[in-house]
Backbone as CSV, one residue per row, in Angstrom:
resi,resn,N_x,N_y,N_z,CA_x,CA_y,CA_z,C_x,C_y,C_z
1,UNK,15.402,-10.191,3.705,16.395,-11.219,3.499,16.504,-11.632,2.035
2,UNK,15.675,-11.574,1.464,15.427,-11.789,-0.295,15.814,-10.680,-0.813
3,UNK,16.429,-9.112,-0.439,16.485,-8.314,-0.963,15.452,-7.193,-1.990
4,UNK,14.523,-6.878,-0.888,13.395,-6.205,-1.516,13.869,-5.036,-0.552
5,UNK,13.958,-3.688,-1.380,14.048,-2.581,-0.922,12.645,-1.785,-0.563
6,UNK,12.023,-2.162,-1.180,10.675,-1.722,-0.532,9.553,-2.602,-0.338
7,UNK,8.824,-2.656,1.151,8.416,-3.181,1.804,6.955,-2.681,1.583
8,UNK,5.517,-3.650,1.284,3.857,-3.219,1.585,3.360,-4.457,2.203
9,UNK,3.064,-3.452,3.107,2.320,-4.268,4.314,0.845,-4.098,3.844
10,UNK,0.073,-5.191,4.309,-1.195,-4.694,4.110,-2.277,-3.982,4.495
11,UNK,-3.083,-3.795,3.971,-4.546,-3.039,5.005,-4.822,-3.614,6.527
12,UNK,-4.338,-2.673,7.320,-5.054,-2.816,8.489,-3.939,-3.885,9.308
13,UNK,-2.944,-3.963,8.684,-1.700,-4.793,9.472,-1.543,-4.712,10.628
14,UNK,-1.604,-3.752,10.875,-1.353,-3.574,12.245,-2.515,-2.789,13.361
15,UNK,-3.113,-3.083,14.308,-3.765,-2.818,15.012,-3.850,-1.338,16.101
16,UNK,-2.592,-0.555,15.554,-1.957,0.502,16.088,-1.284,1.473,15.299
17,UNK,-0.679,2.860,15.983,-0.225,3.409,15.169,0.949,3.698,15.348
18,UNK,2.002,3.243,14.324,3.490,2.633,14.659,3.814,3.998,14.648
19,UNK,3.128,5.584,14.598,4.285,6.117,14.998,3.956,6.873,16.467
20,UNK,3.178,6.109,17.231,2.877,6.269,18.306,3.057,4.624,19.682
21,UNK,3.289,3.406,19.054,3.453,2.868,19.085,4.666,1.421,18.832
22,UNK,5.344,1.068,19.320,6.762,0.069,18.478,7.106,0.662,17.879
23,UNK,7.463,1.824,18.147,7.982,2.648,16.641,9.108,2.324,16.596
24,UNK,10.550,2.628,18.061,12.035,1.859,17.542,11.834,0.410,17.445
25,UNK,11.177,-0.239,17.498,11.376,-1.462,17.142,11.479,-1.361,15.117
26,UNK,10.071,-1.056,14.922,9.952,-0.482,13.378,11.068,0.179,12.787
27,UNK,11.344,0.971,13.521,12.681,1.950,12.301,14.007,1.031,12.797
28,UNK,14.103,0.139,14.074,15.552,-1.037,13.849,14.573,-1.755,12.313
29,UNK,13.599,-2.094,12.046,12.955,-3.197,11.356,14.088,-2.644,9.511
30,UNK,13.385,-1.482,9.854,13.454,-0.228,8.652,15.480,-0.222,8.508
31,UNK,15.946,0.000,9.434,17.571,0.245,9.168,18.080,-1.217,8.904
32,UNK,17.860,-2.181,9.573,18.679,-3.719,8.964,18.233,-4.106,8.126
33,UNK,17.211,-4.276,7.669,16.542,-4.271,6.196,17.611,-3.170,5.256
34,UNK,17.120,-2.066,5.544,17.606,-1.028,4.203,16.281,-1.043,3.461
35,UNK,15.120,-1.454,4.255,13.978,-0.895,3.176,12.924,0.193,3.510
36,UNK,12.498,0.373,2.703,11.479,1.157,2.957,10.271,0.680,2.784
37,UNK,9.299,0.859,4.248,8.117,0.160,4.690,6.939,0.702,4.606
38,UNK,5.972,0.392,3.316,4.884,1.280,4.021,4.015,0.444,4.828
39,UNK,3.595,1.103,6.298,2.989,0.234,6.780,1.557,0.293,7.266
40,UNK,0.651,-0.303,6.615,-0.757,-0.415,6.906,-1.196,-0.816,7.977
41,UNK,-2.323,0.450,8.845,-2.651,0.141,10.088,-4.022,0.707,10.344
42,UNK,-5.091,0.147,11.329,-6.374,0.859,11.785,-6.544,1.012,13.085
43,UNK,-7.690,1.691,13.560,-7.805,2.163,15.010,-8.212,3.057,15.205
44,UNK,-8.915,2.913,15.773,-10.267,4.216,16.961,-9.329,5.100,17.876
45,UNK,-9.189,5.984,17.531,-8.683,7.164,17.983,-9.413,8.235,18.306
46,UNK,-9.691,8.687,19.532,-10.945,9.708,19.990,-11.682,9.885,19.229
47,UNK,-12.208,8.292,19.481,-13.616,7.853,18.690,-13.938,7.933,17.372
48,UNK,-12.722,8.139,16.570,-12.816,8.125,15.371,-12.170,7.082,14.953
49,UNK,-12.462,6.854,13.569,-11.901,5.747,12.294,-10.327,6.187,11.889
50,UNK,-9.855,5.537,11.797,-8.276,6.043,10.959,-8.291,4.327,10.238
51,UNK,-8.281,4.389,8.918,-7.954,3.430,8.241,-6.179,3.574,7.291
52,UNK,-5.444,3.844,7.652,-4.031,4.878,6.796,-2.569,3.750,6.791
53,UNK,-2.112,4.398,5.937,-1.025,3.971,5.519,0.309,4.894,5.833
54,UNK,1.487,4.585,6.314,2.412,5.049,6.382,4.229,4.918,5.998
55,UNK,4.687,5.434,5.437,5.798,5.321,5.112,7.490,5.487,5.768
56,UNK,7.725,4.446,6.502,8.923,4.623,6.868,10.280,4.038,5.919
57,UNK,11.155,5.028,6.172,11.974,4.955,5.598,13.442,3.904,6.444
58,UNK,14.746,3.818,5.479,15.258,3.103,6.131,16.197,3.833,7.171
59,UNK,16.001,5.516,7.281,16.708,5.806,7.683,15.531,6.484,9.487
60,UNK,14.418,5.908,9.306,13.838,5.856,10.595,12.889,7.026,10.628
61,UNK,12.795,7.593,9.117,11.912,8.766,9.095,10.475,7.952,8.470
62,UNK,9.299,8.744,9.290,8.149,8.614,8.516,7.619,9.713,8.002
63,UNK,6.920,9.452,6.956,6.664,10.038,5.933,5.001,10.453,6.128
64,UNK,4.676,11.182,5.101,3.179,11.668,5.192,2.315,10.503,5.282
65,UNK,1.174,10.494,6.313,0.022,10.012,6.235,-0.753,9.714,5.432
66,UNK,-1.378,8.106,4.803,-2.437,8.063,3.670,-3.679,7.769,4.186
67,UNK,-5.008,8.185,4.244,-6.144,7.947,4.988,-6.901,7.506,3.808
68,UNK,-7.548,6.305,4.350,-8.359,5.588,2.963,-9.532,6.447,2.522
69,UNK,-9.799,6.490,1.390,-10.502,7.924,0.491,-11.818,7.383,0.463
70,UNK,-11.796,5.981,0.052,-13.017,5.712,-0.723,-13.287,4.349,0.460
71,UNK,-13.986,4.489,1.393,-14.119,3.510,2.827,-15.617,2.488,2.118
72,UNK,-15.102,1.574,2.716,-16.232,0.186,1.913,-16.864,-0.418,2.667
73,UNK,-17.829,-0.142,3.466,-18.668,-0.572,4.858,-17.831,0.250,5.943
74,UNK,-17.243,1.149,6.701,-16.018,1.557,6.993,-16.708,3.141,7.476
75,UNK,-16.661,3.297,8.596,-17.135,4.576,9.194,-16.132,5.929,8.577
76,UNK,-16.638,7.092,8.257,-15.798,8.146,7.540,-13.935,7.742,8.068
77,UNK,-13.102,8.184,7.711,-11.930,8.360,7.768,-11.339,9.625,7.857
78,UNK,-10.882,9.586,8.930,-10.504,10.879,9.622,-9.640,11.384,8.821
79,UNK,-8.863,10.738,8.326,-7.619,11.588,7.406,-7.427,11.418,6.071
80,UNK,-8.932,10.866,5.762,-9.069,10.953,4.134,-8.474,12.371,3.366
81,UNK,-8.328,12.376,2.326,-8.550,13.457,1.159,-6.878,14.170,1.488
82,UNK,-6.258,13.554,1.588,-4.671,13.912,1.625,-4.173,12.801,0.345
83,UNK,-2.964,12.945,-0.655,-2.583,12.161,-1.160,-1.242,12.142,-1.058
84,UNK,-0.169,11.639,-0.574,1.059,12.393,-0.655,1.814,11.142,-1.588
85,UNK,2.569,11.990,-2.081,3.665,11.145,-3.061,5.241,11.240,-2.085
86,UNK,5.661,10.289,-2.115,6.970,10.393,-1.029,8.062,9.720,-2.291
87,UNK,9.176,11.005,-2.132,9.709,10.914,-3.613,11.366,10.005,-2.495
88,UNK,11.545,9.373,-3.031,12.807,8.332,-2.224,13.852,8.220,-3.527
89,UNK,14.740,7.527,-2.713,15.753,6.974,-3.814,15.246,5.572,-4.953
90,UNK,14.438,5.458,-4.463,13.618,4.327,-5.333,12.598,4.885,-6.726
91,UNK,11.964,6.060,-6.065,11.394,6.773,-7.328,10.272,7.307,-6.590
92,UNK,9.450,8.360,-6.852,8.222,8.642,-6.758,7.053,7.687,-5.900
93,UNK,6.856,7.509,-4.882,5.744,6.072,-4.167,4.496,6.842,-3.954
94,UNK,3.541,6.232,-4.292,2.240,6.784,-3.411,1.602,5.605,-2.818
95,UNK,1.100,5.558,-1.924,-0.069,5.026,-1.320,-1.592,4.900,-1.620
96,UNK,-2.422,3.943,-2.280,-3.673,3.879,-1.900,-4.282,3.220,-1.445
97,UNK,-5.186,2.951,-0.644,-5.732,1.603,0.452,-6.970,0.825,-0.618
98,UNK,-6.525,-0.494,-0.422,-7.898,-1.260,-1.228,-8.886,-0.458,-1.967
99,UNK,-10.050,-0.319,-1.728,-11.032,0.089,-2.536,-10.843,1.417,-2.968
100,UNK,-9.917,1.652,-2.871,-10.088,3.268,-3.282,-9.429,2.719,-4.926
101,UNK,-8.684,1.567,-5.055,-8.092,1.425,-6.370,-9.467,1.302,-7.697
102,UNK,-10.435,1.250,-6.990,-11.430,1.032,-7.841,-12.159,2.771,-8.486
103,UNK,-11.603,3.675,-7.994,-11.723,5.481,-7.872,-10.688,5.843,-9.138
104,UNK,-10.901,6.394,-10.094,-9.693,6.628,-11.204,-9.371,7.331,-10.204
105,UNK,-9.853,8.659,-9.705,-9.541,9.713,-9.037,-7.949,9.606,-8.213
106,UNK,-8.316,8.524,-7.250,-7.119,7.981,-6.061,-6.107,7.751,-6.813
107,UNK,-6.153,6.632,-8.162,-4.780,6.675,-8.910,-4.074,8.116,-9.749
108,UNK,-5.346,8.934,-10.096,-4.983,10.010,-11.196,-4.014,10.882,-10.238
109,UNK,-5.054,11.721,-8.648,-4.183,12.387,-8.441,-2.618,12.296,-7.739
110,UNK,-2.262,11.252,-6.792,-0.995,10.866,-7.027,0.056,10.834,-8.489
111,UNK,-0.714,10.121,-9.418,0.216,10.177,-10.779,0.242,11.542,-11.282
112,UNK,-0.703,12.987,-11.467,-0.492,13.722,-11.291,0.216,14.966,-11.010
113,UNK,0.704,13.760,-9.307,1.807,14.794,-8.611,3.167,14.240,-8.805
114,UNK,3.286,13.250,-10.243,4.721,12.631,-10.500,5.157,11.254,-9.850
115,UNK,3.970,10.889,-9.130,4.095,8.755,-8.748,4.275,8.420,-10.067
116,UNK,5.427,7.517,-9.433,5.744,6.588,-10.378,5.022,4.947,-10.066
117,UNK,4.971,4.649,-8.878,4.423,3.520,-8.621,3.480,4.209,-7.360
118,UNK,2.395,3.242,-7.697,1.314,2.890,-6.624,1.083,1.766,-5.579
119,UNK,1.530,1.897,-4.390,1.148,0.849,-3.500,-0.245,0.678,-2.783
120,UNK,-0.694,-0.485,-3.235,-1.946,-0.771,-3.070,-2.399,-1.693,-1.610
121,UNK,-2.298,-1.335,-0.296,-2.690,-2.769,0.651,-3.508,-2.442,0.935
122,UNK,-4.329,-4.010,1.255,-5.198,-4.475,1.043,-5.969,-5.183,2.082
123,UNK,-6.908,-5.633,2.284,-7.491,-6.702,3.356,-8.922,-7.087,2.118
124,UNK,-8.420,-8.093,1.713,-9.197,-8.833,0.509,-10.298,-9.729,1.887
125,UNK,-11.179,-10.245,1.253,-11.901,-11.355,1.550,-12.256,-12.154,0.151
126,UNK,-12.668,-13.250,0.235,-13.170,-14.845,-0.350,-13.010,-14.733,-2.005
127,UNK,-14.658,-14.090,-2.097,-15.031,-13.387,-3.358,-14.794,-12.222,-4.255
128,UNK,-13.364,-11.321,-3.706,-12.656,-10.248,-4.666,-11.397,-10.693,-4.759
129,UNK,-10.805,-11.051,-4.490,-9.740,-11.143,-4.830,-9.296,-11.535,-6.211
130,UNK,-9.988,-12.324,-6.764,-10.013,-12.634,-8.222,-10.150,-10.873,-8.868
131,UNK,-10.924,-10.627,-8.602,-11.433,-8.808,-9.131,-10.357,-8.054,-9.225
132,UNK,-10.035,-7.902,-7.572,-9.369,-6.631,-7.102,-8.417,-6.367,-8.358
133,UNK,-7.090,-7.753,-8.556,-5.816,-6.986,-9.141,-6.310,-6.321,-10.366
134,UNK,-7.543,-7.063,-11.322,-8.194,-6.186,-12.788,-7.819,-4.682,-12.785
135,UNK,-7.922,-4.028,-10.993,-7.995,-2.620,-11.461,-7.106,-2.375,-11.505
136,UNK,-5.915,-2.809,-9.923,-4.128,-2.900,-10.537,-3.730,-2.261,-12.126
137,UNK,-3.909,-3.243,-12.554,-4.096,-3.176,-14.386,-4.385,-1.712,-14.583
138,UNK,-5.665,-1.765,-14.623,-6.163,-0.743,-15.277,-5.952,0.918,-14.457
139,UNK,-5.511,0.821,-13.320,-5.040,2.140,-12.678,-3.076,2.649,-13.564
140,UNK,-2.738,1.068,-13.437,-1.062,1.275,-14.603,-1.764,1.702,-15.166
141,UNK,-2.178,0.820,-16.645,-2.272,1.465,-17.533,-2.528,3.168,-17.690
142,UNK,-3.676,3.452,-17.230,-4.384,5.177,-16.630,-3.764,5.702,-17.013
143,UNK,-2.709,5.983,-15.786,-1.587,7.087,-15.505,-0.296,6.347,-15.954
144,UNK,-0.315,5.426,-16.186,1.558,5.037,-16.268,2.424,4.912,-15.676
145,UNK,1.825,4.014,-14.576,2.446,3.843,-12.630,2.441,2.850,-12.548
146,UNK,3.690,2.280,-11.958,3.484,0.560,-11.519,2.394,0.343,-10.374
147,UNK,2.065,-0.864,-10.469,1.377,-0.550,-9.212,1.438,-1.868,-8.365
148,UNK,1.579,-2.296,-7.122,2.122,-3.251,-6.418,0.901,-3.150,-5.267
149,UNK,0.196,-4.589,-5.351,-1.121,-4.746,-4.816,-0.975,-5.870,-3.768
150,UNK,-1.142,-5.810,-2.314,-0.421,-6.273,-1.330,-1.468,-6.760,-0.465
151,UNK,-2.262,-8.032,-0.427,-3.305,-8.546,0.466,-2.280,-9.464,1.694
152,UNK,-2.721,-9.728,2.815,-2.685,-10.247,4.009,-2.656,-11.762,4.254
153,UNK,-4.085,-12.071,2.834,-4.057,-13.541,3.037,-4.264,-13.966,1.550
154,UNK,-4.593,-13.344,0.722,-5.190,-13.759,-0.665,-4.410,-13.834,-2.071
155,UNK,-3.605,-12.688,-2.424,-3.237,-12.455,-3.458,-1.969,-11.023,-3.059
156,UNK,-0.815,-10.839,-3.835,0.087,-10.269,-4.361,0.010,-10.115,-6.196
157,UNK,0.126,-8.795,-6.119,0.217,-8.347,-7.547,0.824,-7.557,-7.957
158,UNK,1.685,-7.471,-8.819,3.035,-6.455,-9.048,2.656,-6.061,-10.989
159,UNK,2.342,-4.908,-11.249,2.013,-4.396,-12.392,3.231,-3.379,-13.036
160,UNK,3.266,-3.736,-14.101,4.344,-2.613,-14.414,3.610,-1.486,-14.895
161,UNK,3.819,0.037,-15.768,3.354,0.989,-16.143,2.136,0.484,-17.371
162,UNK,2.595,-0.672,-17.939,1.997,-0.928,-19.171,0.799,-1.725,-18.643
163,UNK,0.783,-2.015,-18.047,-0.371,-2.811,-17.754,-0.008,-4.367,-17.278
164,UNK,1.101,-4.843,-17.404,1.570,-6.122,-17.388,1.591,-6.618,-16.155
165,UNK,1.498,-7.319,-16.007,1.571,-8.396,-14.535,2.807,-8.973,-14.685
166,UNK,3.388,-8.138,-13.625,5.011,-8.891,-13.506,5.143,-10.424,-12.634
167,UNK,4.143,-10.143,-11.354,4.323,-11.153,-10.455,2.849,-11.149,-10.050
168,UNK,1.936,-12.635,-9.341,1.407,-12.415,-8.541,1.070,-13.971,-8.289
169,UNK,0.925,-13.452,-6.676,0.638,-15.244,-6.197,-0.674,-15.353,-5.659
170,UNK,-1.525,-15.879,-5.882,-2.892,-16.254,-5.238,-2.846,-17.324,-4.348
171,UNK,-3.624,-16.926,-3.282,-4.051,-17.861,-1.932,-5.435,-18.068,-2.110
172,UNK,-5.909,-19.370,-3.065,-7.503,-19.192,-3.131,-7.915,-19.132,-1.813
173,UNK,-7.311,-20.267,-1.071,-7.725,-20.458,0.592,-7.799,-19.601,1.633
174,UNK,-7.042,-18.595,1.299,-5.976,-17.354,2.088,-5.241,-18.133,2.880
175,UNK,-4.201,-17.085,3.698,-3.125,-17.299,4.498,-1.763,-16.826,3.948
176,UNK,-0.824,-16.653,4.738,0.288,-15.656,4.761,1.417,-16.031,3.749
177,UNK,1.274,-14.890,2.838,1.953,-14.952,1.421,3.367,-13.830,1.479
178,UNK,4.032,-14.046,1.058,5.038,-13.445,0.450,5.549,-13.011,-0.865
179,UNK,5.985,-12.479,-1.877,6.551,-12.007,-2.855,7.682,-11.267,-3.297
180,UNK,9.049,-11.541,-4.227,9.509,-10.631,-4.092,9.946,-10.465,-5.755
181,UNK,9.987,-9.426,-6.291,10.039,-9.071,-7.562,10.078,-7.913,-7.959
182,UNK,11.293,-7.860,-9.125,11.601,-6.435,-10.056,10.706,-5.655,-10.356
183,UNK,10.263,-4.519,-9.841,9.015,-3.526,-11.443,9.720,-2.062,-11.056
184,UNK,9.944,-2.151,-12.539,10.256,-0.789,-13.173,9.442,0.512,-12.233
Protein backbone atom coordinates (compact mmCIF):
# COMPACT_ATOMS: atom_id res chain seq x y z
CA UNK A 1 0.00 0.00 0.00
CA UNK A 2 3.09 2.41 0.52
CA UNK A 3 4.37 1.28 -2.75
CA UNK A 4 7.32 -1.01 -2.16
CA UNK A 5 7.96 -3.25 -5.08
CA UNK A 6 9.88 -5.56 -3.27
CA UNK A 7 8.83 -7.28 -0.33
CA UNK A 8 11.50 -9.20 2.84
CA UNK A 9 9.93 -11.09 5.05
CA UNK A 10 11.85 -12.31 7.77
CA UNK A 11 13.70 -15.42 9.07
CA UNK A 12 11.52 -18.09 9.77
CA UNK A 13 8.16 -16.04 8.97
CA UNK A 14 6.42 -18.45 8.28
CA UNK A 15 6.02 -21.83 9.83
CA UNK A 16 5.55 -23.69 6.39
CA UNK A 17 6.41 -24.00 3.01
CA UNK A 18 4.43 -21.51 0.89
CA UNK A 19 5.12 -23.43 -2.06
CA UNK A 20 3.53 -26.36 -0.70
CA UNK A 21 1.30 -24.60 1.40
CA UNK A 22 -1.20 -21.03 0.97
CA UNK A 23 0.50 -20.78 -1.96
CA UNK A 24 -2.71 -19.05 -4.10
CA UNK A 25 -3.37 -17.13 -1.36
CA UNK A 26 0.56 -15.86 -1.61
CA UNK A 27 0.81 -15.33 -5.38
CA UNK A 28 -3.09 -13.28 -5.05
CA UNK A 29 -0.69 -11.54 -2.09
CA UNK A 30 2.20 -11.27 -4.92
CA UNK A 31 -0.27 -10.01 -8.04
CA UNK A 32 -2.30 -7.02 -6.06
CA UNK A 33 0.69 -5.83 -4.59
CA UNK A 34 2.85 -5.94 -7.90
CA UNK A 35 5.66 -7.00 -5.61
CA UNK A 36 8.01 -9.21 -5.34
CA UNK A 37 8.20 -11.31 -2.05
CA UNK A 38 10.93 -13.01 -0.68
CA UNK A 39 9.53 -15.09 1.78
CA UNK A 40 11.25 -16.50 4.86
CA UNK A 41 10.19 -19.81 6.26
CA UNK A 42 11.28 -23.06 8.59
CA UNK A 43 10.22 -26.63 9.15
CA UNK A 44 10.97 -30.26 9.70
CA UNK A 45 10.51 -31.96 6.68
CA UNK A 46 11.29 -35.83 6.76
CA UNK A 47 12.99 -35.09 9.74
CA UNK A 48 15.09 -32.69 8.50
CA UNK A 49 15.90 -28.82 9.09
CA UNK A 50 14.99 -26.45 6.16
CA UNK A 51 15.77 -22.95 7.37
CA UNK A 52 15.24 -21.05 3.41
CA UNK A 53 14.16 -18.29 1.77
CA UNK A 54 12.05 -17.93 -1.26
CA UNK A 55 11.22 -15.70 -4.00
CA UNK A 56 7.93 -15.03 -5.43
CA UNK A 57 7.31 -12.99 -7.97
CA UNK A 58 4.37 -10.74 -8.88
CA UNK A 59 3.50 -12.71 -11.56
CA UNK A 60 2.97 -15.98 -9.17
CA UNK A 61 6.28 -17.59 -10.09
CA UNK A 62 8.73 -18.84 -7.45
CA UNK A 63 12.01 -18.64 -7.79
CA UNK A 64 15.12 -20.71 -6.62
CA UNK A 65 15.44 -21.87 -3.10
CA UNK A 66 17.91 -20.13 -0.39
CA UNK A 67 18.95 -22.64 2.47
CA UNK A 68 20.72 -20.91 5.37
CA UNK A 69 24.65 -21.63 4.86
CA UNK A 70 26.05 -20.67 7.99
CA UNK A 71 23.18 -22.22 10.82
CA UNK A 72 23.70 -20.62 14.50
CA UNK A 73 22.59 -23.24 17.16
CA UNK A 74 20.40 -24.70 14.13
CA UNK A 75 20.60 -28.46 13.11
CA UNK A 76 22.49 -28.86 9.43
CA UNK A 77 20.27 -27.37 6.61
CA UNK A 78 19.12 -29.44 4.12
CA UNK A 79 19.43 -27.07 1.29
CA UNK A 80 22.38 -25.19 2.27
CA UNK A 81 25.27 -24.45 -0.29
CA UNK A 82 22.96 -23.26 -3.24
CA UNK A 83 23.16 -19.42 -3.87
CA UNK A 84 20.87 -18.23 -6.50
CA UNK A 85 20.70 -14.70 -7.79
CA UNK A 86 17.09 -14.09 -9.27
CA UNK A 87 17.67 -11.43 -11.92
CA UNK A 88 13.92 -9.41 -12.06
CA UNK A 89 12.92 -6.20 -13.39
CA UNK A 90 14.17 -4.60 -10.27
CA UNK A 91 17.83 -5.74 -10.73
CA UNK A 92 19.90 -8.68 -9.75
CA UNK A 93 18.35 -10.01 -5.84
CA UNK A 94 20.02 -12.54 -3.79
CA UNK A 95 19.06 -13.94 -0.64
CA UNK A 96 21.02 -14.53 2.60
CA UNK A 97 19.54 -15.68 5.97
CA UNK A 98 20.83 -13.86 9.25
CA UNK A 99 24.06 -15.23 10.29
CA UNK A 100 25.34 -16.18 7.29
CA UNK A 101 25.77 -12.13 6.75
CA UNK A 102 28.54 -12.45 9.13
CA UNK A 103 30.49 -15.19 6.21
CA UNK A 104 32.26 -12.73 3.50
CA UNK A 105 31.81 -15.92 1.55
CA UNK A 106 27.60 -15.77 1.51
CA UNK A 107 27.89 -12.03 0.38
CA UNK A 108 30.99 -12.58 -2.15
CA UNK A 109 29.47 -15.45 -3.98
CA UNK A 110 26.07 -14.03 -4.93
CA UNK A 111 27.88 -10.58 -5.83
CA UNK A 112 30.05 -12.66 -7.90
CA UNK A 113 27.24 -14.02 -9.87
CA UNK A 114 26.16 -10.16 -10.65
CA UNK A 115 23.69 -9.31 -7.24
CA UNK A 116 23.11 -6.19 -7.10
CA UNK A 117 21.34 -6.15 -3.77
CA UNK A 118 21.34 -8.52 -0.87
CA UNK A 119 18.33 -9.47 1.13
CA UNK A 120 19.09 -10.21 4.49
CA UNK A 121 15.98 -11.84 6.95
CA UNK A 122 16.40 -12.23 9.95
CA UNK A 123 15.09 -13.50 13.45
CA UNK A 124 17.28 -11.13 15.72
CA UNK A 125 17.01 -11.57 19.53
CA UNK A 126 17.72 -8.82 22.59
CA UNK A 127 21.53 -8.54 22.42
CA UNK A 128 22.42 -8.44 18.37
CA UNK A 129 20.58 -6.47 16.94
CA UNK A 130 22.63 -3.46 17.69
CA UNK A 131 25.59 -5.77 15.86
CA UNK A 132 23.83 -7.46 13.19
CA UNK A 133 23.22 -4.27 10.66
CA UNK A 134 27.52 -3.41 11.23
CA UNK A 135 27.85 -6.31 8.78
CA UNK A 136 24.93 -4.99 6.41
CA UNK A 137 27.62 -2.26 6.02
CA UNK A 138 30.38 -4.05 5.63
CA UNK A 139 29.00 -6.97 3.20
CA UNK A 140 27.87 -3.36 0.75
CA UNK A 141 30.76 -2.08 1.03
CA UNK A 142 32.74 -5.84 0.03
CA UNK A 143 31.12 -6.44 -3.09
CA UNK A 144 29.13 -3.28 -3.96
CA UNK A 145 25.50 -4.58 -3.21
CA UNK A 146 22.81 -2.90 -1.46
CA UNK A 147 21.84 -4.74 1.12
CA UNK A 148 18.31 -4.66 2.91
CA UNK A 149 18.34 -6.32 6.45
CA UNK A 150 14.79 -7.41 7.54
CA UNK A 151 14.17 -8.58 11.41
CA UNK A 152 10.55 -9.64 12.69
CA UNK A 153 10.72 -7.67 15.82
CA UNK A 154 13.97 -5.60 16.22
CA UNK A 155 15.46 -3.63 13.53
CA UNK A 156 15.15 -2.80 9.55
CA UNK A 157 18.18 -1.76 7.65
CA UNK A 158 18.47 -0.60 4.14
CA UNK A 159 22.30 -0.06 2.91
CA UNK A 160 23.20 1.29 -0.26
CA UNK A 161 26.44 -0.15 -2.35
CA UNK A 162 28.66 2.38 -0.50
CA UNK A 163 28.18 1.47 2.68
CA UNK A 164 25.53 4.07 3.71
CA UNK A 165 22.53 3.52 5.72
CA UNK A 166 19.68 4.71 3.82
CA UNK A 167 16.93 3.70 6.33
CA UNK A 168 16.64 1.85 9.53
CA UNK A 169 14.22 1.61 12.39
CA UNK A 170 15.07 -0.04 15.70
CA UNK A 171 12.65 -1.81 18.12
CA UNK A 172 14.91 -1.81 21.29
CA UNK A 173 11.80 -3.63 22.87
CA UNK A 174 10.96 -5.66 19.69
CA UNK A 175 7.64 -5.99 18.02
CA UNK A 176 6.22 -5.58 14.52
CA UNK A 177 8.02 -3.02 12.38
CA UNK A 178 7.63 -1.85 9.03
CA UNK A 179 9.79 0.18 6.49
CA UNK A 180 9.61 1.54 3.28
CA UNK A 181 12.47 3.17 1.31
CA UNK A 182 14.48 3.98 -2.00
CA UNK A 183 18.08 1.99 -2.44
CA UNK A 184 19.75 2.09 -5.48
Amino acid sequence: GQGARLVVWPELGLGFDPQAQHTEELRTLAAETGAHILIGYGLVSEGEWRNEAVMLTPEGEFLDVYGKNYPSGEPHIVSSGVYPVYDTHLGKLAPIICNDVNYTAAARIPAARGAQMLMVPTRMFAGVFKELPVQAVFRAVENRVATVMVDGAYRITMVDPYGRILADQSMPEGGPNTLVADVP
